[in-house]
C-alpha positions in Angstrom: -63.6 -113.8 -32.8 -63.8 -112.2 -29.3 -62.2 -115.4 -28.3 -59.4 -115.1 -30.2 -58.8 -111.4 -29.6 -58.6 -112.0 -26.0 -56.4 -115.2 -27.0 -52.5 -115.4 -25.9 -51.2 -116.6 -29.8 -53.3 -112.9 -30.4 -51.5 -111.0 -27.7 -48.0 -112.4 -28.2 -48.8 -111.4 -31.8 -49.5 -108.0 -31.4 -46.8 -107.5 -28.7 -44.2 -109.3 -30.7 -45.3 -107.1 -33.6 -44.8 -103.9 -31.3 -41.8 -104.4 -29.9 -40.2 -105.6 -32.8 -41.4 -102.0 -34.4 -39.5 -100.2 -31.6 -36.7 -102.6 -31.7 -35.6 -101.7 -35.3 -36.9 -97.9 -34.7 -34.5 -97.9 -31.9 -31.4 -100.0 -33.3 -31.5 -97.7 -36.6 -31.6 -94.7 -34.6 -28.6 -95.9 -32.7 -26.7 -97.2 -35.6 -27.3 -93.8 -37.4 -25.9 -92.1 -34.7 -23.3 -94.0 -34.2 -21.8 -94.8 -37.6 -22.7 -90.2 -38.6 -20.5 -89.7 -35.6 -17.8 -92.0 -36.9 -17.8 -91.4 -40.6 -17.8 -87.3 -39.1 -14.7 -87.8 -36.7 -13.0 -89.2 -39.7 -14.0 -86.2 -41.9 -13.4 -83.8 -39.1 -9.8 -85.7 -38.7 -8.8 -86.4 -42.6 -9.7 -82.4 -43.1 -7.6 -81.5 -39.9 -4.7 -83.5 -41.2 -5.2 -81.9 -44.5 -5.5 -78.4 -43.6 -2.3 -79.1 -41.3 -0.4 -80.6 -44.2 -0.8 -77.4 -46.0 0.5 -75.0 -43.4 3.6 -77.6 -42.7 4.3 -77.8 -46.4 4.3 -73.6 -46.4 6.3 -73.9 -43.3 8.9 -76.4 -44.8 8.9 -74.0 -47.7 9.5 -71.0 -45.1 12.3 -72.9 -43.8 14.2 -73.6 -46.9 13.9 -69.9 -48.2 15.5 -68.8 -44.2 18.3 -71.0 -44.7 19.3 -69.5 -48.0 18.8 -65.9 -46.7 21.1 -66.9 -43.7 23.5 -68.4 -45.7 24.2 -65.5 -47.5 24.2 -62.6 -45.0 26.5 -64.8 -43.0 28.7 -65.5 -46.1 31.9 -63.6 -45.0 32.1 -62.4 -48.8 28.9 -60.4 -48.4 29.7 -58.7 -45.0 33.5 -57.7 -46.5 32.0 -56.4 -49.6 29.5 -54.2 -47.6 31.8 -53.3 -45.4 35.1 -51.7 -47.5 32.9 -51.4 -51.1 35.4 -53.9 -52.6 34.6 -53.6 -56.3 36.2 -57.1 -56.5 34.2 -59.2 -54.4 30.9 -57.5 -56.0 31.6 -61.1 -58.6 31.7 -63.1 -55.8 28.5 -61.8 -54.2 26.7 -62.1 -57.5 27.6 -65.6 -58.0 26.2 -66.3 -54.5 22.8 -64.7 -55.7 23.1 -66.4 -58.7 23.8 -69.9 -56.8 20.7 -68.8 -54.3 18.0 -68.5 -57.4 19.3 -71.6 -59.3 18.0 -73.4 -55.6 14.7 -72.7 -56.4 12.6 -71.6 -59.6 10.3 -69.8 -57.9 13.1 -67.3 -56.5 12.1 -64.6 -58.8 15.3 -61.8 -57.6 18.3 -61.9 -54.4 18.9 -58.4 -53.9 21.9 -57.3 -51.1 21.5 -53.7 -50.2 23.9 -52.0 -47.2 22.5 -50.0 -44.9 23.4 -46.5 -46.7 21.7 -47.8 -50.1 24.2 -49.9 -51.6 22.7 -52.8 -53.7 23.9 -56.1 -55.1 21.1 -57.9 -57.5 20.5 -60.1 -59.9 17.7 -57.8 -61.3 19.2 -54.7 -63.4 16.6 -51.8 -62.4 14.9 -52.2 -59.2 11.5 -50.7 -58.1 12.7 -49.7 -54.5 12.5 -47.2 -51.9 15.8 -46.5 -51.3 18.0 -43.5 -49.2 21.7 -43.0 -48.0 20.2 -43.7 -44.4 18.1 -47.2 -45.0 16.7 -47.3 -41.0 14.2 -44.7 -42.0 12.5 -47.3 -44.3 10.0 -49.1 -42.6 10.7 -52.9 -44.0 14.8 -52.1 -43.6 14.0 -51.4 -40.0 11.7 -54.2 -39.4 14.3 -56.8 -41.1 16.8 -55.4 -38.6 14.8 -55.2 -35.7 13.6 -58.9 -36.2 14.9 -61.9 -34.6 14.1 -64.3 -37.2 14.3 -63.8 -40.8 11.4 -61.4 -41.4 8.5 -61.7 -44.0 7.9 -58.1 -45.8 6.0 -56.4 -48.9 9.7 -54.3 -49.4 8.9 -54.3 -52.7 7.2 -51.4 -53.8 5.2 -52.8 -56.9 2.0 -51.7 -58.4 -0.9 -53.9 -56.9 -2.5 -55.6 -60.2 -5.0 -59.0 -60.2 -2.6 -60.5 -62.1 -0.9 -63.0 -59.4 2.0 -63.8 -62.2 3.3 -60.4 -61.2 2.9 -60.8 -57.4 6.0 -61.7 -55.0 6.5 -62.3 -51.5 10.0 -60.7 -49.4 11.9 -62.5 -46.9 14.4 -60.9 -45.5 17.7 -61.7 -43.1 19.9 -59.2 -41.6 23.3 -59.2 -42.4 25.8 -58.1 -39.1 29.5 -58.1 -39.2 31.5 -59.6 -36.2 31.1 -57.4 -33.7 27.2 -57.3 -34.5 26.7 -54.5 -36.0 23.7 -53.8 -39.0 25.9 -53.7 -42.5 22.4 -54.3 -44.9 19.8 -56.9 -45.5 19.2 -59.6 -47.8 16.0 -59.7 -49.4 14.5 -63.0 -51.2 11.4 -62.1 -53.8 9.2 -65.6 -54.3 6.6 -65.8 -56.6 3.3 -66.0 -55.5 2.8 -69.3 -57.3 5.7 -70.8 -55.1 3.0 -70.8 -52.1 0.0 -70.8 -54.3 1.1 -74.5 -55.4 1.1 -76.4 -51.9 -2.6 -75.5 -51.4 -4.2 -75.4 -54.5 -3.9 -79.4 -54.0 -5.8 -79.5 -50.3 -8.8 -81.9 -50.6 -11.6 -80.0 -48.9 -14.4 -81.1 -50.6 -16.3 -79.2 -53.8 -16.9 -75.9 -51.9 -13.7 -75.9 -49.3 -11.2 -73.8 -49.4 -8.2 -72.0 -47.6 -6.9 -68.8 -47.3 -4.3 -67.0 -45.3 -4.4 -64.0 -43.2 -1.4 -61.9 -41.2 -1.5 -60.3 -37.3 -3.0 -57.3 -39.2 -5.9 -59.3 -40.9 -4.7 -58.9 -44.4 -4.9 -61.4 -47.3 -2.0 -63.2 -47.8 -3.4 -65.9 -49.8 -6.9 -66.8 -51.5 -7.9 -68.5 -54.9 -10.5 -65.8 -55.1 -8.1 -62.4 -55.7 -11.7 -60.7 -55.4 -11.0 -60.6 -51.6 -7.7 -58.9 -51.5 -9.8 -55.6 -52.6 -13.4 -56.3 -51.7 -13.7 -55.2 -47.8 -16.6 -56.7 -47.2 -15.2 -60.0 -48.0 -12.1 -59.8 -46.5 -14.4 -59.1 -43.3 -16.0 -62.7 -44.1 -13.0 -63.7 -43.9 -11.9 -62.3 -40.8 -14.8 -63.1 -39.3 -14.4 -66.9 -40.2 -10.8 -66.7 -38.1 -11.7 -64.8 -35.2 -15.2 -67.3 -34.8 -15.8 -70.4 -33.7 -14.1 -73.4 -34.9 -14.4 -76.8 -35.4 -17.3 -78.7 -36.8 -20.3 -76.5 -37.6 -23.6 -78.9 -37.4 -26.0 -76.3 -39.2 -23.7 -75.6 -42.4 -22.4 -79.0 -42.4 -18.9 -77.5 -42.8 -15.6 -77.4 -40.6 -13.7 -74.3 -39.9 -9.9 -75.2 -38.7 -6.9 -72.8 -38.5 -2.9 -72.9 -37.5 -0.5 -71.0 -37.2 2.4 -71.1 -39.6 5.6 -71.3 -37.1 8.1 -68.2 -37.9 5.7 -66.0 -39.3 2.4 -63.6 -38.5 0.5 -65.9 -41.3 -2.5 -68.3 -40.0 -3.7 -70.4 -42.2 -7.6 -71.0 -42.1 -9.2 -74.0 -44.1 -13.2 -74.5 -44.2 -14.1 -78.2 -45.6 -17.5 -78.6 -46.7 -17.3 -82.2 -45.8 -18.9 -83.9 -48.7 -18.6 -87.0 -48.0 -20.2 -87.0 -44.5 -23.4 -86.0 -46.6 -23.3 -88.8 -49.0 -22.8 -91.4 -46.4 -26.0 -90.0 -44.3 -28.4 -89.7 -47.2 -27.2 -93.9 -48.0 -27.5 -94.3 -44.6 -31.1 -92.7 -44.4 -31.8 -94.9 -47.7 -30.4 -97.9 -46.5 -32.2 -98.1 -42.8 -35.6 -97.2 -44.5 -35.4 -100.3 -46.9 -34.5 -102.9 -44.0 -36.9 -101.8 -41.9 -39.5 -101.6 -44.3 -38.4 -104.9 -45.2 -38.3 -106.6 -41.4 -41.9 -104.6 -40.6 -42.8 -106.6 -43.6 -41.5 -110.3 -42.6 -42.7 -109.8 -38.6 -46.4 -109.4 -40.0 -46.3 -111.9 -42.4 -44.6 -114.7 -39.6 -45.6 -113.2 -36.3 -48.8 -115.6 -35.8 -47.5 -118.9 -36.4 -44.1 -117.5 -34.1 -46.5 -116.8 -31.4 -47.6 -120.4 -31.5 -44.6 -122.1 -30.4 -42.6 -118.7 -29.0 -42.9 -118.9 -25.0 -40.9 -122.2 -24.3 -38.3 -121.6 -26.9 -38.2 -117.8 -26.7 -36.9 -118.2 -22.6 -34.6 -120.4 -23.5 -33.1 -118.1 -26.5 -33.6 -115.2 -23.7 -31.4 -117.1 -21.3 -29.0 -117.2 -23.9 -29.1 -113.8 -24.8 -28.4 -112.9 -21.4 -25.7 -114.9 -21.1 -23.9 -113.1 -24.2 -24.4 -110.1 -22.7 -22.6 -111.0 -19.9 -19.6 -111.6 -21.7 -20.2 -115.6 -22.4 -19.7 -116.0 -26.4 -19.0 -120.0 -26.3 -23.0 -120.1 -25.4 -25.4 -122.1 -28.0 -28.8 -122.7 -28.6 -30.2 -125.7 -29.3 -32.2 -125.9 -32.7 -35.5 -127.4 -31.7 -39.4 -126.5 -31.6 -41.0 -124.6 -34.3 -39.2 -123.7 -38.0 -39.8 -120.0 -36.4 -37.9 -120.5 -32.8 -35.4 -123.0 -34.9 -34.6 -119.9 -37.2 -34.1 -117.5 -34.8 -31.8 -119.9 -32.7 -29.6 -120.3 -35.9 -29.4 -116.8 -36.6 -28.8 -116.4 -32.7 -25.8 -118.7 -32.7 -24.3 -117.3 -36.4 -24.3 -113.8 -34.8 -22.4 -115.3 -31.7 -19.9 -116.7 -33.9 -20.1 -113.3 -35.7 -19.4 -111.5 -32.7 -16.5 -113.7 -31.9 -14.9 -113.2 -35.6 -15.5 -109.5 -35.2 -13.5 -109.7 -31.8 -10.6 -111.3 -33.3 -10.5 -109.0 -36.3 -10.5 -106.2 -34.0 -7.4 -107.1 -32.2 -5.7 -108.1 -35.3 -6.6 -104.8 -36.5 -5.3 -102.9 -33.3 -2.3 -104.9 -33.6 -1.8 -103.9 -37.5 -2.6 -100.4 -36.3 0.6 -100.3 -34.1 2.7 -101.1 -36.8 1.2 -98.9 -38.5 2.0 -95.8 -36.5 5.5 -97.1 -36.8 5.7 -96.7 -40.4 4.3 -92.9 -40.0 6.8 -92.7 -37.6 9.6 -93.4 -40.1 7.8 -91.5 -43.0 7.5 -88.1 -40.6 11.8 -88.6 -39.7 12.6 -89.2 -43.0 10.9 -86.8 -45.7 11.8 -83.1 -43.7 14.9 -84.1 -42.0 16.2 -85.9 -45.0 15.5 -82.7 -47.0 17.1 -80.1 -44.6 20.2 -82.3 -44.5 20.8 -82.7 -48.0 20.4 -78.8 -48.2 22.8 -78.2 -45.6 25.3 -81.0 -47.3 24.9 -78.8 -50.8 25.9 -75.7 -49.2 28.8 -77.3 -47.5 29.8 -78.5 -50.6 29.0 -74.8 -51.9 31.8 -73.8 -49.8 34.0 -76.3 -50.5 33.8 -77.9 -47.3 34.4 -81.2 -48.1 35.8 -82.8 -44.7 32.2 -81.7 -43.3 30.7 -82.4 -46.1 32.4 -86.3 -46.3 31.2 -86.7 -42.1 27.5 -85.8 -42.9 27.0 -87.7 -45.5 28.9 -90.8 -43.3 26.3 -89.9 -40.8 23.1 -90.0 -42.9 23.9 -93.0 -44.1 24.5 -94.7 -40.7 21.6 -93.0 -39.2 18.9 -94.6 -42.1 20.8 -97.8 -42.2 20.4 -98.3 -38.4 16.8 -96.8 -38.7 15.9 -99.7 -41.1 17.8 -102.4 -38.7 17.6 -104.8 -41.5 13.1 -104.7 -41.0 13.3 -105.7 -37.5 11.2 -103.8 -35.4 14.0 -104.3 -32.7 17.4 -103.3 -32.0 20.3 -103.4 -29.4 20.6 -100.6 -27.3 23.9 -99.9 -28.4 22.6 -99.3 -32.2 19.6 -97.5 -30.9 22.4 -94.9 -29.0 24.3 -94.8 -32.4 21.2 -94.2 -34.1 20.4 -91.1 -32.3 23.8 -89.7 -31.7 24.2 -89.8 -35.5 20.8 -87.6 -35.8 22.7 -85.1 -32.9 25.9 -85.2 -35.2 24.1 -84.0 -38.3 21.9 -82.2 -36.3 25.0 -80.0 -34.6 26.2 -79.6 -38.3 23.4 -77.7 -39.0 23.2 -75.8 -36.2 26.4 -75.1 -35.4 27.8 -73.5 -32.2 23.7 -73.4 -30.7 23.0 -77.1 -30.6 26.2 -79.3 -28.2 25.1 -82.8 -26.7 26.4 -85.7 -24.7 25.6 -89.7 -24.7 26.7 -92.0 -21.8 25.4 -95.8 -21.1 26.1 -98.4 -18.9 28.2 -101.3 -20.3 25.8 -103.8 -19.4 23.2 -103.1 -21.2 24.4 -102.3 -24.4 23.5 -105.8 -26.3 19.6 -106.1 -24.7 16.8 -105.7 -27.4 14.4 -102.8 -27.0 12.0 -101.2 -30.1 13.8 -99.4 -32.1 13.3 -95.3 -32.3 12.4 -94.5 -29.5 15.1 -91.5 -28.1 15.7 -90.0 -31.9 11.7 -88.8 -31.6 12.6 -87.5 -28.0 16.1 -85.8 -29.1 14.0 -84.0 -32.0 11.4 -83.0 -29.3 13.8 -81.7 -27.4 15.8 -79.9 -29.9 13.1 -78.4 -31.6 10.6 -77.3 -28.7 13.7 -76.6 -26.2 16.7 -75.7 -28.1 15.8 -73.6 -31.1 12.9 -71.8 -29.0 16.0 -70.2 -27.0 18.2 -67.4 -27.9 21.4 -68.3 -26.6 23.3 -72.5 -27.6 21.7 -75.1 -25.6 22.6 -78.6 -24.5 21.1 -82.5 -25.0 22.4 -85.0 -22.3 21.1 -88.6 -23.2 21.9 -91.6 -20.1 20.6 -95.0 -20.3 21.4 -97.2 -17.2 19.7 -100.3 -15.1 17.8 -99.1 -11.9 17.7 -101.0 -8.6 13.9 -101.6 -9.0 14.6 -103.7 -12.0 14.2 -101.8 -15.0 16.0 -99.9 -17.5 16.1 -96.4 -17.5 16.7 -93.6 -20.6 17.0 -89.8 -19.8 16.9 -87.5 -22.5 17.4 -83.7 -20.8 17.7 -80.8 -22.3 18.6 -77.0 -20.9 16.0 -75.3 -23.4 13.1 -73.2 -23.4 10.6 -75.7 -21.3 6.8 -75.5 -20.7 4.6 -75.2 -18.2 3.1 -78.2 -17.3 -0.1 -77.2 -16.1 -1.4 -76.6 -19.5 -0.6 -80.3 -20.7 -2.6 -84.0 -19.5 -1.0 -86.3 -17.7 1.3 -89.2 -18.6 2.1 -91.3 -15.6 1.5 -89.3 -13.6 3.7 -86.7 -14.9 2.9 -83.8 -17.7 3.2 -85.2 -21.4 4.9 -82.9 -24.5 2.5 -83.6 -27.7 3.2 -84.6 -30.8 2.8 -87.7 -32.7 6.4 -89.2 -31.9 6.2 -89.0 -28.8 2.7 -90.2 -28.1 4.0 -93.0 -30.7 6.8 -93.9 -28.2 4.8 -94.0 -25.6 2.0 -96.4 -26.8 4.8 -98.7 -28.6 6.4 -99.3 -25.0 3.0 -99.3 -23.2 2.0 -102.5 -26.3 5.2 -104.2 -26.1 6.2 -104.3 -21.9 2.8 -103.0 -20.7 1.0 -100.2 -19.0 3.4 -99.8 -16.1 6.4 -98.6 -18.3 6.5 -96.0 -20.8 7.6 -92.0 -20.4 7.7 -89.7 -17.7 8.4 -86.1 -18.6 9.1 -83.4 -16.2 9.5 -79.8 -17.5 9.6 -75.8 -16.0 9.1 -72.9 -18.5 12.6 -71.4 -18.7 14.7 -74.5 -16.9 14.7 -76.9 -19.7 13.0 -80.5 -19.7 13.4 -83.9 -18.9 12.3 -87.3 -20.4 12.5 -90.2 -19.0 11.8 -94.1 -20.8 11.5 -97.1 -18.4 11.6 -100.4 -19.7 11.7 -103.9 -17.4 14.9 -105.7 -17.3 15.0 -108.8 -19.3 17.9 -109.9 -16.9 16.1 -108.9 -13.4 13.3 -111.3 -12.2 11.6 -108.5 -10.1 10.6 -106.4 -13.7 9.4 -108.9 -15.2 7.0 -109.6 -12.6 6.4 -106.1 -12.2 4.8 -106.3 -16.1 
């Protein structure tokens, strides 16, 4: 017995037993670790994106209601009718309010009120402060004082639980042509109009969302208990103003944004449900394979250890090899049933690992595309929607020459956007594409928004990827243009450099950034965003990691993108990819 103790087949046994204990310790520690911190990146993200969805679906909303509220205080009817008192265009103004709630259903009144107290409704008695002088009251004043659209509680209403009776004011100053204050247009939405978008948020059985103003009051929670209880509106301040992100001891993620055009942010705390069910199946499922394996290495380990040191190096080799990177390596079958068990199951997990590879790339590849498609679904839902709306109120006005050349324009701008499913295009079309998104673009903006599109000749018929400069003119127009006060322009060149490649600029005179608070993009500062990014990494996949964007910006002097792509014509690029 004392023999066999001290025996080799004993101490393999025992080793092989040992390690094999720490091995699966070890690899389900790791696993566990690894697969939590993926399954809670993908909870932390899907509750991000959620969260965000809600607060760009109020924003949308937001949008909509301004372009109304502008609409009519720039309707020349209204400022004539507050100006002189015309008893006859008091019809016409009224039919515009009537025309502004039929928009929406959950425009409960349109009221148009002058600055000395006159008022045009749709409502017959209205619960308003009112005086012959209306800059003494506080919400007239702060509509008037505003640069955008203003949200306000002008309505002086009872406060009741009762969220059927609750509104919330938007209101838009109305100026005549020389700019000076002739009244205020004041939407009232029902509550439920916002309450709608985020009641359906997905953040788990005890998540929720609420929203809170620059002067930490409750604009929105399912629980009306808060909008009187101070102690949990404090909860709920204190949720904003603390940490956020993931929060490892409640299992829960705090996330907040801010709702563009407005003094709302909109907090959302996921309690991230699924993350717990997939650790306690995790927890469950390790236990009963290593249970299992501690099982199987003490029921095999002494006739392993028989037949284990001449096989086991060569497997080792082996192992090392496909470490190293070498998957075409395989082991030989022979010795023992044991050692010829474990070389099978060696050589199935190389081919394994090989599979896995492939399916990887195929997946990253699919992935690509995929961003693609969210490309296309992110142009087409919000900026389909805000051109239709402007197309109805040119048609409102019986402006049907405009009315004829946007519609021409949408049309052209989604029918070169699908490109008959190629995922290419000339560069001509992809010019046309874009400078039919500024056309419709400058119909909606007007007299702010002015842009201009040269190319060379010569390069009008080679194949790029398609969108790639509508993402950048939206980028520009959006985070430039509207951020300014004054119009602003878009200047888009395409042209072949002498280094061999092809060159886009897409420049704009807007509002800029500073680009010390931004990464780096080669080599120069990089704009978020997901259109941008997706330009980017489509160019970087198709012509490789040399081409792609460069943007150059300076807070207050406007920004500059530029695309470089080889040329399929010019040796010298193509050996540069």
């Amino acid at each position: 017995m004392k023999l066999f103790v001290r025996s080799l087949q004993f101490r393999i046994s025992w080793i092989y037993i040992l390690i094999s204990i720490l091995g699966i310790g070890v690899t389900g520690a790791v696993l566990y670790a690894g697969i939590s911190r993926v399954v809670l990146q993908e909870s932390v993200d899907s509750s991000q994106m959620a969260i965000s969805k809600g607060g760009t679906y109020i924003v949308m909303y937001l949008d909509r209601l301004e372009v109304l509220a502008k609409t009519l205080a720039d309707s020349p009817q209204t400022k004539r009718t507050l100006a002189s008192k015309d008893k006859t265009g008091e019809h016409d103004v009224l039919t515009s309010i009537e025309n502004v709630r039929e928009t929406d259903p959950f425009i409960k009144s349109v009221i148009v009120i002058g600055k000395d107290g006159y008022v045009l409704s749709n409502e017959k008695s209205l619960n308003m402060t009112r005086s012959s002088n209306m800059m003494k009251e506080p919400w007239y004043a702060a509509a008037v004082q505003s640069r955008v659209p203003a949200l306000t509680s002008a309505r002086m209403q009872n406060f009741s639980m009762n969220k059927t009776d609750w509104v919330i004011s938007m209101s838009q100053e109305i100026r005549d042509d020389s700019g000076r204050n002739l009244g205020v247009v004041l939407l009232d939405v029902e509550y439920k109009g916002f309450e709608d978008y985020l009641n359906k948020l997905n953040l788990g059985s005890e998540g929720y969302v609420y929203i809170l103003n620059d002067q930490n009051e409750v604009v929105y929670n399912k629980d009306v208990s808060y909008y009187t209880d101070p102690a949990k509106r404090q909860q709920l301040i204190a949720l904003k103003e603390g940490p956020q992100g993931y929060d490892k001891e409640q299992n829960r993620l705090v996330y907040q944004t801010r709702l563009e055009g407005t003094d709302w942010t909109l907090v959302g705390v996921s309690s991230l449900d699924g993350l717990r069910q997939v650790r306690i199946q995790l927890q469950r499922t390790f236990l009963t394979v290593a249970a299992a394996l501690l099982v199987l290495i003490l029921l095999t380990s002494p006739w392993i250890a028989k037949g284990i040191t001449r096989p086991v190096r060569r497997l080792e080799s082996a192992m090392q090899q496909v470490q190293g990177g070498l998957l075409t390596i395989s082991v030989p079958e022979t010795g023992v049933t044991e050692v010829q068990g474990l070389a099978r199951h060696f050589n199935v997990m190389v081919q394994e690992i090989r599979q896995l590879l492939k399916d990887k790339e195929a997946k990253e590849q699919a992935l690509r595309l995929h961003e693609l498609s969210v490309l296309h679904s992110q142009i087409n839902p919000h900026f389909l929607y805000n051109t239709l709306d402007t197309i109805v109120w040119m048609a409102e006005f019986q402006d049907t020459d405009r009315v004829i050349a946007t519609t021409k324009a949408l049309a052209e701008f989604f029918q070169l956007s699908l490109s008959g499913g190629s995922e290419f295009t000339t560069i001509e079309k992809e010019l046309a594409h874009v400078s039919q998104y500024l056309f419709i673009q400058k119909e909606r903006y007007g007299d702010k928004l002015s842009y201009d599109i040269s190319s060379d000749s010569s390069v009008k018929e080679i194949t790029i990827p398609k969108i790639i400069l509508q993402p950048l003119a939206e980028n520009a127009l959006y985070h430039g243009i509207r951020e300014m006060s004054g119009p602003g322009k878009i200047e888009i060149r395409c042209g072949k450099t002498e280094d061999g490649r092809i060159e886009f600029i897409v420049k704009d005179d807007g509002a800029g950034f500073d680009p010390a608070r931004l990464g780096q993009i080669s080599g120069s500062s990089r704009l978020g965003g997901v259109g941008i990014r997706n330009v980017d990494e489509r160019l970087k996949l198709y012509y490789g990691p040399h081409y792609g964007i460069e943007l150059h910006s300076s807070s207050g002097k406007g920004t500059e993108v530029i695309i470089s792509i080889p040329d399929p014509q010019n040796t010298k690029g193509e050996q540069e990819k």
